[in-house]
Steps between C-alpha positions, in 0.01 A plus 500: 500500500847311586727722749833432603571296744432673833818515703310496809784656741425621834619843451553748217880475343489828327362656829799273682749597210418857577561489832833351403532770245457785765733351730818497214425744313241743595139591405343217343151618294646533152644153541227370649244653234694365202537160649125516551458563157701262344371197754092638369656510077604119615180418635269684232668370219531119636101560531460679204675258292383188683120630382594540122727174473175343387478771148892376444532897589713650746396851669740668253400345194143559650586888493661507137144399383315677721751765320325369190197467555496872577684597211238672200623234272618213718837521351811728675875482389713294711693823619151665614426202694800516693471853572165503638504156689915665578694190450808422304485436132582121591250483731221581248692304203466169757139618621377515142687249406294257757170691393521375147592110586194531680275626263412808658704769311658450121794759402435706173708743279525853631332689213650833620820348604683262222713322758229510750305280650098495667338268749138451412291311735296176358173448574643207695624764712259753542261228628801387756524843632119529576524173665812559717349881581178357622730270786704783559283750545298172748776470741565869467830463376614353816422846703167360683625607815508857431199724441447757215656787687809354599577367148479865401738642767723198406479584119606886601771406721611274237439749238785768667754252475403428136557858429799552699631174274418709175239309372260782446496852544233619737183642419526308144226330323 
């Protein structure tokens, strides 16, 4: 799998920029959590997308037919899509939009919606995703260096800011 360039300094800046931090303004941890995070999104997604560049996919048009493929039918409404993947409506329009060029989705009439429109995944495309899952799920989706357990305690400390956000309500299925 391609990574990002390594950047190979001899010290940790977000460590350094929290020390900084501290010394202005006061405790540092929030800052230095969220600027953790963002630096690993950077990192997993140059990975990520560097591993399905070969399937003309990105990682988000990867998950809109993963979406899909999970879907009883194959087919969802464009609005459904972006609510579940939760990204704007021009975000899915331009996702789909690259999908169909390449074969892997085709847009249909909404039959309970006149104005409406469905995503259905090609065959083209549910033969990408199995593909692309099988190198994912190889390199571990760029995690290797963690072990089961700490992908779970990362998922549930994740998960209490995704409630806090209003994604989900707690306890729902």
């Amino acid at each position: 799998m391609s990574h990002p360039k390594p950047l190979n300094l001899p010290f940790d800046p977000i460590d350094r920029a929290a020390e900084s931090w501290r010394a202005h303004f006061g405790p540092s941890a929030a800052m230095a959590a969220v600027t953790s995070i963002m630096r690993a999104h950077q990192i997993l997604l140059s990975q990520l997308d560097s591993l399905l560049k070969p399937y003309d996919l990105t990682f988000a048009r990867y998950e809109a037919l993963v979406l899909l493929t999970f879907s009883k039918t194959g087919a969802l409404p464009l609005s459904k899509i972006g609510e579940r993947l939760m990204v704007h409506p021009t975000s899915v329009t331009n996702t789909v939009d690259r999908l169909e060029k390449s074969g892997f989705v085709c847009r249909l009439p909404n039959p309970r919606d006149g104005r409406g429109v469905l995503a259905e995944i090609t065959k083209a495309g549910r033969d990408v995703v199995e593909r692309a899952t099988r190198d994912l799920m190889g390199a571990e989706f760029g995690l290797t260096m963690y072990a089961e357990d700490e992908l779970d305690r990362m998922f549930t400390q994740l998960r209490t800011l995704r409630v806090a956000a209003g994604d989900f309500q707690e306890g729902g299925g």
